[in-house]
C-alpha positions as CSV (number, residue, x, y, z in Angstrom):
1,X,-21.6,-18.6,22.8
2,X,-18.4,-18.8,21.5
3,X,-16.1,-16.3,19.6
4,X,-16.8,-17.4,16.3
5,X,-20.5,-17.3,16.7
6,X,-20.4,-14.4,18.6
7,X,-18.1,-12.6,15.8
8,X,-20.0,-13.8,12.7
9,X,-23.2,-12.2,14.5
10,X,-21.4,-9.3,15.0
11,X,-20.2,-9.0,11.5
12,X,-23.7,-9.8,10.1
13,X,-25.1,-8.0,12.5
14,X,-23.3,-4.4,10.6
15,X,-22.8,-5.8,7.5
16,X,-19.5,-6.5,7.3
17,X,-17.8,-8.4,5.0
18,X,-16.8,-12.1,6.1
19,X,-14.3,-14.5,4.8
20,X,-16.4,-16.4,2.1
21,X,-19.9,-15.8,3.6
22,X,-19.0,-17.6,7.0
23,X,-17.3,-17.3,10.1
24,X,-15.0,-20.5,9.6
25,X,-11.4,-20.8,11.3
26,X,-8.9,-19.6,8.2
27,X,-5.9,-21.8,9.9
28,X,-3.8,-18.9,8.0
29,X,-4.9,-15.8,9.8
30,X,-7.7,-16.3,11.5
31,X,-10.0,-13.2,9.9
32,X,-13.6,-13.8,10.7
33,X,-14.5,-10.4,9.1
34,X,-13.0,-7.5,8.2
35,X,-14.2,-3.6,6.9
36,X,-13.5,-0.3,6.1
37,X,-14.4,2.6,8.5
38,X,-13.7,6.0,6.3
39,X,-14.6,8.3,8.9
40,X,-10.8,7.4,10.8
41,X,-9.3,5.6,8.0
42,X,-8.7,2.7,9.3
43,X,-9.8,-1.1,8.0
44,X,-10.9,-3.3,11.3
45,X,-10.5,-6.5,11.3
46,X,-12.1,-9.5,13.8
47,X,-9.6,-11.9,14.3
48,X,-10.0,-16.0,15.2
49,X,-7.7,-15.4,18.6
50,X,-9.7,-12.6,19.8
51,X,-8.4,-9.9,18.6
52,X,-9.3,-6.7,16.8
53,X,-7.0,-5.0,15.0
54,X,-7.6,-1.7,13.8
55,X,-4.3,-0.8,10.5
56,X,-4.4,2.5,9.9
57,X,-4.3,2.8,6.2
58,X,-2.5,6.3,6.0
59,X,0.3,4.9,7.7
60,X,0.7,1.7,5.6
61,X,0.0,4.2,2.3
62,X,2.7,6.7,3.5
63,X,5.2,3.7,4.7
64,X,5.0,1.2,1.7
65,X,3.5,3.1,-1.7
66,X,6.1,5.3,-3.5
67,X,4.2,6.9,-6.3
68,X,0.1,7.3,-7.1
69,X,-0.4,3.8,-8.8
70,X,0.6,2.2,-6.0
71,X,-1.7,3.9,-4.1
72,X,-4.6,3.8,-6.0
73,X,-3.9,-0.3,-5.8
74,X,-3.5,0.1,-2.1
75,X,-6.8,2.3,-1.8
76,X,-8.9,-0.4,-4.5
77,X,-7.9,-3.3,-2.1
78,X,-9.2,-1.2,0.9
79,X,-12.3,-0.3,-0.7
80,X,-12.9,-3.7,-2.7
81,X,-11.6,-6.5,-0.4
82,X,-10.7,-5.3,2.8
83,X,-9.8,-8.7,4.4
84,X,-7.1,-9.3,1.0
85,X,-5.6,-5.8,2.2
86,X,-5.0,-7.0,6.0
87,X,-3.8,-10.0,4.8
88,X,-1.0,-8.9,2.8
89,X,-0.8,-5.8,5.4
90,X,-0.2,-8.3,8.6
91,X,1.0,-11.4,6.8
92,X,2.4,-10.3,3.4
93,X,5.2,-8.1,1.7
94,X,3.1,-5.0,0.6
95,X,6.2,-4.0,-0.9
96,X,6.9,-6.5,-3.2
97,X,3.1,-7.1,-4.1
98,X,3.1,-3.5,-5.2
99,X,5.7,-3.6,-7.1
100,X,4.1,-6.8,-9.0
101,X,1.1,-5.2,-9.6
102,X,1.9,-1.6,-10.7
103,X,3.8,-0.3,-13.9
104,X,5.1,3.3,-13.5
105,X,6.6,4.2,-16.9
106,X,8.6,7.3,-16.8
107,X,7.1,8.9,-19.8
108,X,3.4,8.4,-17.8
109,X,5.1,10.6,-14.8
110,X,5.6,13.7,-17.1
């Protein structure tokens, strides 16, 4: 059995969430699956090379989110589409996206 067969079993097996329904190589990154584990706080993800990586969202949250918008953006992507959130966590700017996608107005902060 190879790694992708193996992998999309396991992924189906727990119902995790795979790249659109399949196991298929994503020449990109490589996710086969991905999910959210709340009881460590930490979104897994099956890799095309072999690898798991386990990102420990606390430490991404505390590094790249400067106010609560941002994190509530950070904590929808975990929740909602855990593979777009180790994307732009292993390839991306998380940074940049945030500031993109939030609006802090001052008058909002008081």
């Amino acid at each position: 059995m190879n790694w992708g067969t193996a992998a999309k079993l396991l992924c189906a097996s727990f119902g995790l969430i795979l790249r659109n329904n399949s196991a298929e190589r994503d020449e990109k990154m490589g996710i086969y699956c991905a999910f959210y584990d709340m009881d460590d706080n930490k979104v897994w993800v099956w890799q095309s090379d072999r690898n798991i990586v386990a990102i420990d969202c606390t430490a991404v949250e505390n590094a790249v989110a400067e106010n609560l918008y941002q994190k509530s953006e950070l904590d929808y992507l975990i929740w909602n589409d855990p593979i777009a959130y180790a994307e732009l966590v292993l390839n991306g700017d998380p940074e940049k996206y945030l500031r993109e996608v939030t609006v802090c107005r001052a008058e909002e902060l008081k």
